[in-house]
C-alpha positions as a Markdown table, in Angstrom:
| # | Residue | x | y | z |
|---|---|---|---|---|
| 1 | Unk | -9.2 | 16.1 | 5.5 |
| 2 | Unk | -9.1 | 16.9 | 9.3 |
| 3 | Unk | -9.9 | 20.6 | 9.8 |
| 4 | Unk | -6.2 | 21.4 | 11.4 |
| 5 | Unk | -5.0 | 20.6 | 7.5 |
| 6 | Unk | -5.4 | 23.2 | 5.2 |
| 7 | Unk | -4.3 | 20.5 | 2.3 |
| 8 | Unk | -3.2 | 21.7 | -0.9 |
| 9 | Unk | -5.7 | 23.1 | -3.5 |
| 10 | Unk | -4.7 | 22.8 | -7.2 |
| 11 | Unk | -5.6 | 26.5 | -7.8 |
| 12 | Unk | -4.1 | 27.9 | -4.6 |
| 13 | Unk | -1.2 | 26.3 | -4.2 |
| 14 | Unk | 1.2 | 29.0 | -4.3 |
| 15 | Unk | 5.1 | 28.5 | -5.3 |
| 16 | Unk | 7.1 | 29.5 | -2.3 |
| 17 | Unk | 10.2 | 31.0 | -3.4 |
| 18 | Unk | 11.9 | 27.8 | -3.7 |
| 19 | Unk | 14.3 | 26.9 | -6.7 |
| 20 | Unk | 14.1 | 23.8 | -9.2 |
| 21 | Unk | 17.0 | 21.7 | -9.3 |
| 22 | Unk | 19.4 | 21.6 | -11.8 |
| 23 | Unk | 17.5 | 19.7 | -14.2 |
| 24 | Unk | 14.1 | 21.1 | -14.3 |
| 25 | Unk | 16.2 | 24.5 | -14.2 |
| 26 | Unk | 17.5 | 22.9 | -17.8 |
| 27 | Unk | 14.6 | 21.5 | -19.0 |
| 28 | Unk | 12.7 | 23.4 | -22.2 |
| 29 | Unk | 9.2 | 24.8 | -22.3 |
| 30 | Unk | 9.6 | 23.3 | -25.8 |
| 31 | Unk | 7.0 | 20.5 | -26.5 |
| 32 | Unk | 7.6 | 18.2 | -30.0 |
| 33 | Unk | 5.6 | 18.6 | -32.8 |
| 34 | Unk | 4.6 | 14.5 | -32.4 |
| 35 | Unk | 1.6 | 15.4 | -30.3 |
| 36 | Unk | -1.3 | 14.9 | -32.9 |
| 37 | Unk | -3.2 | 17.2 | -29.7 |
| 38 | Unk | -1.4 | 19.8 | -29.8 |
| 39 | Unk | 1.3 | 22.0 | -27.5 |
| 40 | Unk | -1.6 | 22.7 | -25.1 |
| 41 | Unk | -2.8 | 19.2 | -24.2 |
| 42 | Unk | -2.3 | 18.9 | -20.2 |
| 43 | Unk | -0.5 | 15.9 | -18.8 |
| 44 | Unk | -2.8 | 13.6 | -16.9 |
| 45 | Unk | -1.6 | 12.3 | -13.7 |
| 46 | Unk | -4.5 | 10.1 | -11.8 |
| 47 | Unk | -4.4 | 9.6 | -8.1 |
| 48 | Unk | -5.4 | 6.6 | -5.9 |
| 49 | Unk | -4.8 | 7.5 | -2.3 |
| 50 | Unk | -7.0 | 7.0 | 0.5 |
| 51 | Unk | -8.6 | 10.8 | 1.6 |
| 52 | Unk | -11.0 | 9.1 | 4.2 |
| 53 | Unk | -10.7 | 6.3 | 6.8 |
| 54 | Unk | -7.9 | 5.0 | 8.4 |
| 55 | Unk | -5.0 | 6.0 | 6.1 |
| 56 | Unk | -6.5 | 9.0 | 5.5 |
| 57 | Unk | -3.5 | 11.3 | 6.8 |
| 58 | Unk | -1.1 | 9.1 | 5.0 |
| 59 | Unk | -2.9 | 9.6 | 1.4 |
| 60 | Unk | -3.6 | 13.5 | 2.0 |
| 61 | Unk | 0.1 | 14.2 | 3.1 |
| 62 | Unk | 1.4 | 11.8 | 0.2 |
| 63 | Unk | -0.7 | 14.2 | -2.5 |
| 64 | Unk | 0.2 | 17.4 | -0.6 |
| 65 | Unk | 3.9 | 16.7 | -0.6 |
| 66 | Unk | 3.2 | 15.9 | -4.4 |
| 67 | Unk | 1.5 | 18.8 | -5.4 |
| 68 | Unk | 4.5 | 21.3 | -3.3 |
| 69 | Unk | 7.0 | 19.5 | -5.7 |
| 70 | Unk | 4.8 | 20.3 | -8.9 |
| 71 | Unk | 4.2 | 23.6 | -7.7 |
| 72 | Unk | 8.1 | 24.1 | -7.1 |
| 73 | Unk | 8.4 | 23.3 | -11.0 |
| 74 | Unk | 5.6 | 25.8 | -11.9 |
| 75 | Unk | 2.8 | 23.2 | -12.1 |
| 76 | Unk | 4.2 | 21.8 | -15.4 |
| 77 | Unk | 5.9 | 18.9 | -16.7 |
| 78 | Unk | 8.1 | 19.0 | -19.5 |
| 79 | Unk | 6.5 | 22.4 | -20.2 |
| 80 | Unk | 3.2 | 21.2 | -20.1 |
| 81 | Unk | 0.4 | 22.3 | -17.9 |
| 82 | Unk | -0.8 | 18.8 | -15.4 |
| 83 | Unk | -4.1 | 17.5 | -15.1 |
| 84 | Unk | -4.9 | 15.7 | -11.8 |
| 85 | Unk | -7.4 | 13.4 | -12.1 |
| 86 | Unk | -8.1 | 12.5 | -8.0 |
| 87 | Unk | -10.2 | 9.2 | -6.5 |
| 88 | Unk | -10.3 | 8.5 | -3.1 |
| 89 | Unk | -9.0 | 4.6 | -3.1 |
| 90 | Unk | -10.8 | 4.4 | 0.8 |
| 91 | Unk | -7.8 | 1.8 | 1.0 |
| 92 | Unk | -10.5 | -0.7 | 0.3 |
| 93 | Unk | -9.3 | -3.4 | -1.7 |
| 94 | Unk | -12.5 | -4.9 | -3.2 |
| 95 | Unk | -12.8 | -1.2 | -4.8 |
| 96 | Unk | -9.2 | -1.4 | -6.1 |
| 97 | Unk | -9.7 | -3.0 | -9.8 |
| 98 | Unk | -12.9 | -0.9 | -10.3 |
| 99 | Unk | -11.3 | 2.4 | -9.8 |
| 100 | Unk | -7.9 | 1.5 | -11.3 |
| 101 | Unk | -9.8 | 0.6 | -14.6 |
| 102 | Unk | -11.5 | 4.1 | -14.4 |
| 103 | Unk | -8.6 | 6.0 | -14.3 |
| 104 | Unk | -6.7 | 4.0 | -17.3 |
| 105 | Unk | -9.6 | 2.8 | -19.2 |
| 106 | Unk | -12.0 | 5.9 | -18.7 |
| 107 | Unk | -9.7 | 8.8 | -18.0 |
| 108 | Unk | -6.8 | 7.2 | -19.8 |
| 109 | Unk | -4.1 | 8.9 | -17.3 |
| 110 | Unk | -0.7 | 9.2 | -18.4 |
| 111 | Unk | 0.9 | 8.8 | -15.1 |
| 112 | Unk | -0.7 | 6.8 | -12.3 |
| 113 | Unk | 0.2 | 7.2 | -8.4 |
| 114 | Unk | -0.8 | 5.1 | -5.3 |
| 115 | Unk | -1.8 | 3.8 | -3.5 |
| 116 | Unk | -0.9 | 3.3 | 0.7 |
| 117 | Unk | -2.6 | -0.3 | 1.0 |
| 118 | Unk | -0.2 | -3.0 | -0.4 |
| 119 | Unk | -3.2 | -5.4 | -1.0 |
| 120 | Unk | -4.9 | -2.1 | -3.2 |
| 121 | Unk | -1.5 | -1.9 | -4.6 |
| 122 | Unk | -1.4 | -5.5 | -6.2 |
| 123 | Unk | -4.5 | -5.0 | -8.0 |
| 124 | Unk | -3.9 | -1.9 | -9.7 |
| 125 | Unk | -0.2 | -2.8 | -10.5 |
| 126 | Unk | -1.2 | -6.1 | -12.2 |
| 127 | Unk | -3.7 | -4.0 | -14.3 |
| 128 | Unk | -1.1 | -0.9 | -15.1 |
| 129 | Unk | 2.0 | -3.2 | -15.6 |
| 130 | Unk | 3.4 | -3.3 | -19.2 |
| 131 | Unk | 1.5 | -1.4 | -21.9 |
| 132 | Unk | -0.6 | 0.8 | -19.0 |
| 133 | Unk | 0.3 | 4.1 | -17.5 |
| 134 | Unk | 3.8 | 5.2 | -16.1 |
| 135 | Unk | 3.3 | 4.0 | -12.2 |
| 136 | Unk | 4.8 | 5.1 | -9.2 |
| 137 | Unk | 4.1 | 4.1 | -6.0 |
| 138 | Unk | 4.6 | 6.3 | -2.9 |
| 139 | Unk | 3.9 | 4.1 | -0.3 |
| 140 | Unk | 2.7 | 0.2 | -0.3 |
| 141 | Unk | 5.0 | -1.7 | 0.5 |
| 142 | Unk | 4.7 | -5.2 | -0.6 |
| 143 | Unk | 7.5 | -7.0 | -2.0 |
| 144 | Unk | 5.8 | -8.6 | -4.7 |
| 145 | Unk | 5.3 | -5.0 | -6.4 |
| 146 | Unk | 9.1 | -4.8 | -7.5 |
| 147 | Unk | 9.4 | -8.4 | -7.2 |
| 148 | Unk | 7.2 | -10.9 | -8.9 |
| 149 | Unk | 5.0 | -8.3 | -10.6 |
| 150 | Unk | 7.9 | -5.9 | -11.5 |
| 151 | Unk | 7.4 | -4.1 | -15.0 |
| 152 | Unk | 9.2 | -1.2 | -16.6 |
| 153 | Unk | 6.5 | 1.2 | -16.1 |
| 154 | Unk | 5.9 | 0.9 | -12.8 |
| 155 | Unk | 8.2 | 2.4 | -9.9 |
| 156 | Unk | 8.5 | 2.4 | -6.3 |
| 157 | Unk | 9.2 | 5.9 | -4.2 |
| 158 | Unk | 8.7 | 4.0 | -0.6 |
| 159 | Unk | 10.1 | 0.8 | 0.6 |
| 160 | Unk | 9.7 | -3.0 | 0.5 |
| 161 | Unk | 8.6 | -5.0 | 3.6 |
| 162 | Unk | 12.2 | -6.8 | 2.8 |
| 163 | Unk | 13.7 | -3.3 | 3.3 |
| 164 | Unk | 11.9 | -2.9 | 7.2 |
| 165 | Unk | 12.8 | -6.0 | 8.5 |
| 166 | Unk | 16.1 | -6.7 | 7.4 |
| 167 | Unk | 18.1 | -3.8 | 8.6 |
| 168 | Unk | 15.8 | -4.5 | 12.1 |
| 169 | Unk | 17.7 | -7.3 | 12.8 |
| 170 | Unk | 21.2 | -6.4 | 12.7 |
| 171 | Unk | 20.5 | -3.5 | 14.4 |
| 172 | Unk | 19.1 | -5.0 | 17.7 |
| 173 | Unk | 22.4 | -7.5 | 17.8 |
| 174 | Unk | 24.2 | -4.4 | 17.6 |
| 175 | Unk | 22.6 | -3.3 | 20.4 |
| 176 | Unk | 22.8 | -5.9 | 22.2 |
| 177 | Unk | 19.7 | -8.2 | 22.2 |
| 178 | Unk | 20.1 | -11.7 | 21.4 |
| 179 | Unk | 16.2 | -13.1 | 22.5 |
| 180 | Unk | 13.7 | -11.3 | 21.0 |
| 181 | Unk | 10.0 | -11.8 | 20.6 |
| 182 | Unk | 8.0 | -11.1 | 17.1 |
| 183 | Unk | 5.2 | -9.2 | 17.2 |
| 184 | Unk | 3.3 | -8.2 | 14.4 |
| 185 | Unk | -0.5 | -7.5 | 12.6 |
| 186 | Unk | -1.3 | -11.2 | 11.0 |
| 187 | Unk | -1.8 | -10.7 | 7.3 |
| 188 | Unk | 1.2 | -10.1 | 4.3 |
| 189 | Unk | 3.4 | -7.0 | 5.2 |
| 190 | Unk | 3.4 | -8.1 | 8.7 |
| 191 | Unk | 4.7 | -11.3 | 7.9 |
| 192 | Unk | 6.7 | -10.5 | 5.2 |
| 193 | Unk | 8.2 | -8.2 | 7.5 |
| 194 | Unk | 8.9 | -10.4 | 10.0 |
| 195 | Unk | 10.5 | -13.1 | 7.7 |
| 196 | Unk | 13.2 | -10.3 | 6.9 |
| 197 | Unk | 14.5 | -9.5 | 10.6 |
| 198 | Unk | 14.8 | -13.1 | 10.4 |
| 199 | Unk | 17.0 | -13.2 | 7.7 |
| 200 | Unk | 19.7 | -11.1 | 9.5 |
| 201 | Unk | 19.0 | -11.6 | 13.3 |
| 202 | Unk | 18.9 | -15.8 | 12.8 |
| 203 | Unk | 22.6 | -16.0 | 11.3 |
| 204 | Unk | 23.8 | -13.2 | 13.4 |
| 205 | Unk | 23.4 | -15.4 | 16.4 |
| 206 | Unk | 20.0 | -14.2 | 17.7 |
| 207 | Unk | 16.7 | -16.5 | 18.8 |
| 208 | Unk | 13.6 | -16.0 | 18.4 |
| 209 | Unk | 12.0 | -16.8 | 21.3 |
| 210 | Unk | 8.3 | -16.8 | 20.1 |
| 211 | Unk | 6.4 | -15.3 | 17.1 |
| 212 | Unk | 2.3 | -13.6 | 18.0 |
| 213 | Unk | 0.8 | -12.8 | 15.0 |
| 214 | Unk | -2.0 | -10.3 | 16.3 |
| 215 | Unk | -5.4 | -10.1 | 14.3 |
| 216 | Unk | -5.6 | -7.6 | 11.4 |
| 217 | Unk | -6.8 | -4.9 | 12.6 |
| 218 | Unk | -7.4 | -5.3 | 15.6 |
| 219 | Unk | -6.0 | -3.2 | 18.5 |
| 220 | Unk | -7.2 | -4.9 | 22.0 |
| 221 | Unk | -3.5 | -6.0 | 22.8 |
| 222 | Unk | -3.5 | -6.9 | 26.5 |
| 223 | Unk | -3.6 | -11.0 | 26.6 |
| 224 | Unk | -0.6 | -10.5 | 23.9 |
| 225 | Unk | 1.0 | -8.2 | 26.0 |
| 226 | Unk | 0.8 | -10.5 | 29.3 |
| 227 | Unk | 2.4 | -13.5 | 27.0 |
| 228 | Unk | 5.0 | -11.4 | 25.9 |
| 229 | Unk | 5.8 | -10.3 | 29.5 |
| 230 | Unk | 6.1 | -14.2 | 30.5 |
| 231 | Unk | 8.2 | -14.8 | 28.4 |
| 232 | Unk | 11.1 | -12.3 | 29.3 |
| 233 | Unk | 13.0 | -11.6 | 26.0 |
| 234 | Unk | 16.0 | -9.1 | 25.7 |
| 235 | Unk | 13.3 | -7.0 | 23.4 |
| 236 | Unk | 10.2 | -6.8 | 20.8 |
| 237 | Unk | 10.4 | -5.9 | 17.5 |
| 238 | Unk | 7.3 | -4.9 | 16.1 |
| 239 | Unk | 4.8 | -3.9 | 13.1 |
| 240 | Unk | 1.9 | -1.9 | 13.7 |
| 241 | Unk | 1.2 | 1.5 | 12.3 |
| 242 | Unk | -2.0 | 4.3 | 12.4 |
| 243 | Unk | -4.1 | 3.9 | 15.4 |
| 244 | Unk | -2.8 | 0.2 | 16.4 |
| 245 | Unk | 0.6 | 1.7 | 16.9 |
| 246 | Unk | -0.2 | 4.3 | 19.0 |
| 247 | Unk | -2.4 | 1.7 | 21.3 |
| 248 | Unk | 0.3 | -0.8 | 21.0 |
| 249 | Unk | 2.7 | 1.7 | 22.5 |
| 250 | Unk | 0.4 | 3.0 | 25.5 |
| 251 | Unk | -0.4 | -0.5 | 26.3 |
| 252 | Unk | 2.9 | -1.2 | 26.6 |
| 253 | Unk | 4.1 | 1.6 | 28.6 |
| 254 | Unk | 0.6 | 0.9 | 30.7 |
| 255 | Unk | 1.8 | -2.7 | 31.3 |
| 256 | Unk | 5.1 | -1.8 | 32.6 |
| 257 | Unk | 7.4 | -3.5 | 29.8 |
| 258 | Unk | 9.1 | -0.6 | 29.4 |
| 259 | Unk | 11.3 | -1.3 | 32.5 |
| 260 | Unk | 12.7 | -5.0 | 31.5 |
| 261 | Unk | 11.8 | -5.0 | 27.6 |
| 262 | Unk | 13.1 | -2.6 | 25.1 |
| 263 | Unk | 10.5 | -2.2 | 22.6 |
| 264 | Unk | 11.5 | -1.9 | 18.6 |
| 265 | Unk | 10.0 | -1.9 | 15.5 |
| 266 | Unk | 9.3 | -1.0 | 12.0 |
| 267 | Unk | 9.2 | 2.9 | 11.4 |
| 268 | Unk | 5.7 | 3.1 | 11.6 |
| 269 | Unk | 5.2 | 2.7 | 14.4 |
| 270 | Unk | 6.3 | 6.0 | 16.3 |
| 271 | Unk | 6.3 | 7.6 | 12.3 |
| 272 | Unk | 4.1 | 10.8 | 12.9 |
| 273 | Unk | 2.1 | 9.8 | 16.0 |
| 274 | Unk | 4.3 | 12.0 | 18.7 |
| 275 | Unk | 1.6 | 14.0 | 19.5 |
| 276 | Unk | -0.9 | 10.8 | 20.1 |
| 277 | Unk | 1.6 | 8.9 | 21.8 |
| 278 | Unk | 3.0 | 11.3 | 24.4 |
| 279 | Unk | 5.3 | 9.9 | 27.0 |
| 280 | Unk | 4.8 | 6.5 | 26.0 |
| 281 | Unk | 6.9 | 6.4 | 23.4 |
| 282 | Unk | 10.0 | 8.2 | 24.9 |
| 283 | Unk | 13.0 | 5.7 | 24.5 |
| 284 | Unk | 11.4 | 3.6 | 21.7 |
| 285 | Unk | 13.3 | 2.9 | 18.8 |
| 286 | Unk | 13.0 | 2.0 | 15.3 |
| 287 | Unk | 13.9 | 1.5 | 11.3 |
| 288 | Unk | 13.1 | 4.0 | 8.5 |
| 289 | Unk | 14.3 | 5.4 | 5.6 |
| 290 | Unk | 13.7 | 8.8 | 6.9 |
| 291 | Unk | 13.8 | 10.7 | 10.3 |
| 292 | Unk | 12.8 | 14.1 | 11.5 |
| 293 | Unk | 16.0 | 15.0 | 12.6 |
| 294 | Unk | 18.1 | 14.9 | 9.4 |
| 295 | Unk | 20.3 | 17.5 | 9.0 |
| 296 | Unk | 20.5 | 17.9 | 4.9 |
| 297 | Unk | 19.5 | 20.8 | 2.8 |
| 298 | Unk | 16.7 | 19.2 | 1.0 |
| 299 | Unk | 15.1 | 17.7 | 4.5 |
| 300 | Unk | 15.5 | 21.3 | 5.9 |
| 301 | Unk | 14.2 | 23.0 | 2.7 |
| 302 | Unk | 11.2 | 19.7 | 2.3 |
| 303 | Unk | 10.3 | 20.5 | 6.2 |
| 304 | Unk | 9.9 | 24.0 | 5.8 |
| 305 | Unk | 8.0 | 24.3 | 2.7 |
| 306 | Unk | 5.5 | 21.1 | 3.3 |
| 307 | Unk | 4.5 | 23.1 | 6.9 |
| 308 | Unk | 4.3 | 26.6 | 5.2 |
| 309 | Unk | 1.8 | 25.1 | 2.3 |
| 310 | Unk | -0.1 | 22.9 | 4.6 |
| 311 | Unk | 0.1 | 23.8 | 8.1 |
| 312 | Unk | 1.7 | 20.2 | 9.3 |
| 313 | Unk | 4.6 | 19.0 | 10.5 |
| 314 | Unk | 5.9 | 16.6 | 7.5 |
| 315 | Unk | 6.6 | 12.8 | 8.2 |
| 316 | Unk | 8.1 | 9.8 | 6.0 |
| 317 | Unk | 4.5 | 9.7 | 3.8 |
| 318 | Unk | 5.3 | 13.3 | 2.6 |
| 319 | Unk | 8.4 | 12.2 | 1.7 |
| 320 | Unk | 7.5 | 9.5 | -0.2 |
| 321 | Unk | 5.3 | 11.7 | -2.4 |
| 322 | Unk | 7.4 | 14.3 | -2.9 |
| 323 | Unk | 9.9 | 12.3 | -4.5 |
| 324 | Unk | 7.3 | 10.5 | -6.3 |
| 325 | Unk | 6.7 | 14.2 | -8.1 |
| 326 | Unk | 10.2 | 14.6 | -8.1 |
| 327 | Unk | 10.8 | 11.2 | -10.4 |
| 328 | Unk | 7.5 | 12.1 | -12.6 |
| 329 | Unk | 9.3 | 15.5 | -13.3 |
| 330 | Unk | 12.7 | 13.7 | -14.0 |
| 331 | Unk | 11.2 | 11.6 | -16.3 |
| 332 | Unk | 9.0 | 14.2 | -18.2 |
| 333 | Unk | 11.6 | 16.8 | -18.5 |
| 334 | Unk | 14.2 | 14.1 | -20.2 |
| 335 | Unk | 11.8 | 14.2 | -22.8 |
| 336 | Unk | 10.7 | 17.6 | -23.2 |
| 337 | Unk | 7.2 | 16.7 | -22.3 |
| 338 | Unk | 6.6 | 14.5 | -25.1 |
| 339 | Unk | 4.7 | 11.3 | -23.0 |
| 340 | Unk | 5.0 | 9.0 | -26.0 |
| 341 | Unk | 9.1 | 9.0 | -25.3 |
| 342 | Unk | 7.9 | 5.8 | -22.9 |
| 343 | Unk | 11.5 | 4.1 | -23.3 |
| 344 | Unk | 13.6 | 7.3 | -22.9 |
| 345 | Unk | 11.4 | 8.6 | -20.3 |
| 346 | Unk | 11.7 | 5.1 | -18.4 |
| 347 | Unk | 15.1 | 4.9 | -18.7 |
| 348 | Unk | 15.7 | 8.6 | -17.3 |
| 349 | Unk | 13.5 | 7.5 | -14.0 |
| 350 | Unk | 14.9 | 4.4 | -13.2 |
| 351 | Unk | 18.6 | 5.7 | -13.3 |
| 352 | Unk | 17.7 | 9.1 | -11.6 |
| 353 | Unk | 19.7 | 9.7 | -8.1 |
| 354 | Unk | 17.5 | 11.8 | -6.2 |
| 355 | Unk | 18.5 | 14.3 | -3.3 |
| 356 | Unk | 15.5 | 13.6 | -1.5 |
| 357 | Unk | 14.9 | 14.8 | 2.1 |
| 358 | Unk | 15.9 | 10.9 | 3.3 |
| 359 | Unk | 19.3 | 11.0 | 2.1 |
| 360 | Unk | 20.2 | 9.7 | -1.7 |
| 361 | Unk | 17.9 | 8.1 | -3.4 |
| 362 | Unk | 18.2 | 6.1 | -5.9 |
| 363 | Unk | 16.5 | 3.0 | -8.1 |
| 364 | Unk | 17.4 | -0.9 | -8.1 |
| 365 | Unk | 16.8 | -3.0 | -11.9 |
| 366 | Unk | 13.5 | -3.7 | -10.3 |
| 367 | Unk | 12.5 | -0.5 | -9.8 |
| 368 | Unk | 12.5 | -0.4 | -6.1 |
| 369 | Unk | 14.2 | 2.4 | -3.8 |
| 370 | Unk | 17.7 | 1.8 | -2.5 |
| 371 | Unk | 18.6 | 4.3 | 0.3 |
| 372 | Unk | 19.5 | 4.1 | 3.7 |
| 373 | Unk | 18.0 | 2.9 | 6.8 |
| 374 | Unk | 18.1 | 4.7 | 9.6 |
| 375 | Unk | 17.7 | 3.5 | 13.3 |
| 376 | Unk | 15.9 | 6.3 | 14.6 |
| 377 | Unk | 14.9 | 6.4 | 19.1 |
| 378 | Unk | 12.2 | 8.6 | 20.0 |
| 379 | Unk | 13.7 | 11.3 | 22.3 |
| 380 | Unk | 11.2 | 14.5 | 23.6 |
| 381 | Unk | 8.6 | 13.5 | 21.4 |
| 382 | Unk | 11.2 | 13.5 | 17.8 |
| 383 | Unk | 12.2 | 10.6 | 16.1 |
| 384 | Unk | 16.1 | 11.3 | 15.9 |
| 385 | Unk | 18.6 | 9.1 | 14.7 |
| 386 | Unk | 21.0 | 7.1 | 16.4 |
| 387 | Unk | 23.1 | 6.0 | 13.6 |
| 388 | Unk | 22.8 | 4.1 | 9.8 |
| 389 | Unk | 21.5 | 0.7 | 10.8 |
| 390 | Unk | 22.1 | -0.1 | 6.8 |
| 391 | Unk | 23.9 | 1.9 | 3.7 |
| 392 | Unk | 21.9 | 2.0 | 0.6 |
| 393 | Unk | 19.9 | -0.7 | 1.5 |
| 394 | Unk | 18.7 | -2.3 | -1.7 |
| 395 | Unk | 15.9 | -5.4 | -2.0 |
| 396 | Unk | 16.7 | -8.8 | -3.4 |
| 397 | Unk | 13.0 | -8.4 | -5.5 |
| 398 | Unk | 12.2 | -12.3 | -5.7 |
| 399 | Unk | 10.6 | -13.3 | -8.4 |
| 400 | Unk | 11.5 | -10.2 | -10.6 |
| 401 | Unk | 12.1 | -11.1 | -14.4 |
| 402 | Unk | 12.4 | -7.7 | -15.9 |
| 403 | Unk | 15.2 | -7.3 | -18.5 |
C-alpha cells in the first residue's frame, strides 16, 4: 500500500458512528443450533485482490471499502464474528488457479471475493462455480463471468464489458458525433468493449471510421495517435485504464487533438486519476456506473466515511467493494448466520435492491449488476455528471444457462 493510504486494519478499524440499514438493524445475533461447530465459529471470507503491482490501488480500495461496510455492521455477519483470510492475486493470471485452490481447498472459505483482472477472474470462477464458495466479484469485468460461466453462487458487484460499451454509443450520437474512431488495449475487455458501442452506435446511424487495437500493455501511443489525427473523426471512444489512461490522455492533450477531436471513453479512464492527469483531462468525458458528484445520501455518507477510515478520496473500485460487503451481509443476515442456508441465502442476494452510493442497485437472473450509466465530463479535476446515458442498464449475459 502507498504510504499516503493508511488502509484498513482488521483490528483498528473503528465503526464510525454510522447506522446499519434496515435489515442488518433487523437481523438476530441468534445463530441455529445446525452448526456441528458451534455459535462461536467465525465466518470465513477469502480475498483475491491484487495489493501490489499495477492494480494495486484498485484491490486495496476494493478491500478497504469492504471492510468500512463490515465494520458499519459490527464486524459480524449474521451474528457471527468474520474471518478474513487475505492473498495478494498480483493480478497475475498464471497464479490464479493456484491460489484460488488454496483458499477453497486449503482454507475452505465460505465466501470468496475478487478479483480486478477479468482473465484472474475466469479461472477462479470456473473453480468456485456450483458446489464452491458463495462468490462475489467487485470488479472484473468480463462478460463470460455472468454469461457463459454463470452459476448460482457466484455474483457480480461491478459491471460487464457489455455494460461500458453499450450505453457509449448512444450517448456520443446524442451528442452529436456520427464518425468515430475505436481505440482500445488489444486483448478481451477491450474488445469486448468495443463490440458493444458497436451494437448501439452502428444502428443508430453512426460509422466507424477505423478500429486501432493498441498492444496490451503497452503505453507508447504516439504513431496511434498521429493515425488517429489523419483520419479526422467527429471523436474517440476509448478503453484504457491505470497508468495507460493517464498517458493516453496527456498524449492526447500533448498532440493537440483536443481542439478538433472530442475524446470519450469507458469510465476508467479519467476514474480516479484527477490528480495524475491534471489539465489534460479537463473536458473529457465518459461512461460509468458511478460519479463523484452524485448527490444521494448513501454516496455522501460512502464518501465521507471511506476518506475518514482511510485517508482517500473514494472512486468507483470502493464502490464496488462496499456493495460487495453490503450483499454478503444481505445474504448472511437472511439466514441468521447459518452458512449452510446456501439456497435461502442465494436467493436473498440475487433479489436484493441495494442503495448503493451509484444509484439503485440491483441483480439480473445471471447474477450481474443492473444500474444506471452515467455519462460523466471531467470539469476542474471531478468527474461530474452530465445526465443518464442509460436507465438500469442490464446485460444480455450470452451464453448464460442458469435456471
Amino acid at each position: 500500500m502507498s504510504e499516503n493510504n493508511k488502509g484498513i486494519s482488521r483490528r483498528d478499524f473503528v465503526i464510525k458512528g454510522t447506522v446499519a440499514t434496515a435489515g442488518l438493524a433487523a437481523a438476530s445475533v441468534f445463530v441455529p443450533a445446525t452448526f456441528a461447530i458451534g455459535a462461536q465459529a467465525k465466518v470465513k471470507v477469502g480475498i483475491l485482490l491484487p495489493y501490489t503491482g499495477t492494480y494495486a490501488k484498485l484491490g486495496t480500495n476494493i478491500r478497504n471499502a469492504m471492510m468500512l461496510r463490515f465494520s458499519e455492521a459490527g464486524n459480524k455477519l449474521g451474528g457471527r464474528a468474520i474471518e478474513f483470510v487475505d492473498i495478494d492475486s498480483e493480478a497475475k493470471p498464471a497464479k490464479a488457479q493456484q491460489l484460488t485452490e488454496k483458499l477453497i481447498k486449503k482454507e475452505h472459505v465460505d465466501f470468496l471475493v475478487g478479483p480486478v483482472h477479468s482473465v484472474v477472474g475466469m479461472a477462479m470462477v470456473k473453480m468456485a462455480r456450483g458446489d464452491g464458495p458463495i462468490t462475489v466479484i467487485p470488479n472484473a469485468g468480463a462478460n463470460q463471468l455472468t454469461g457463459v460461466l454463470c452459476a448460482p453462487n457466484v455474483f457480480r458487484t461491478s459491471f460487464s464489458s457489455y455494460q461500458m460499451g453499450f450505453p457509449g454509443g448512444s450517448a456520443m450520437l446524442e451528442d452529436g458525433h456520427k464518425r468515430v474512431v475505436l481505440m482500445y488495449w488489444n486483448y478481451g475487455f477491450g474488445k469486448q468493449v468495443a463490440a458493444a458501442f458497436k451494437k448501439s452506435f452502428l444502428p443508430g446511424g453512426g460509422t466507424i471510421v477505423e478500429e486501432i487495437p493498441t498492444p496490451f500493455p503497452k503505453v507508447d501511443f504516439q504513431a496511434y495517435l498521429t493515425k488517429l489525427a489523419a483520419l479526422k473523426p467527429d471523436a474517440v471512444y476509448t478503453f484504457y485504464a491505470g497508468g495507460g489512461a493517464v498517458k493516453y490522455v496527456k498524449d492526447f492533450a500533448a498532440a493537440g487533438l483536443k481542439k478538433s477531436i472530442k475524446l470519450y471513453g469507458a469510465g476508467f479512464l479519467t476514474e480516479g486519476l484527477g490528480a495524475a492527469q491534471g489539465n489534460a483531462a479537463e473536458g473529457v468525458r465518459t461512461i460509468l456506473h458511478y460519479a463523484d458528484s452524485l448527490d444521494n445520501p448513501a454516496n455522501i455518507h460512502f464518501r465521507s466515511a471511506f476518506k475518514a477510515a482511510t485517508g482517500v478520496q473514494a472512486d468507483v473500485y470502493a464502490v464496488q467493494g462496499y456493495d460487495a460487503g453490503e450483499l454478503i451481509l444481505r445474504g448472511m443476515n437472511a439466514v441468521q448466520g447459518d452458512t449452510g442456508a446456501r439456497a435461502e441465502m442465494i436467493r436473498a442476494m440475487e433479489t436484493s435492491v441495494i442503495d448503493s452510493p451509484r444509484g439503485k442497485l440491483s441483480f439480473s437472473a445471471s447474477h450481474n449488476p443492473i444500474h444506471d450509466i452515467y455519462l460523466r465530463e471531467v470539469i476542474k479535476g471531478e468527474n461530474r455528471v452530465i445526465r443518464v446515458a442509460a436507465k438500469e442498464q442490464d446485460d444480455p449475459a450470452t451464453g448464460c444457462t442458469m435456471t
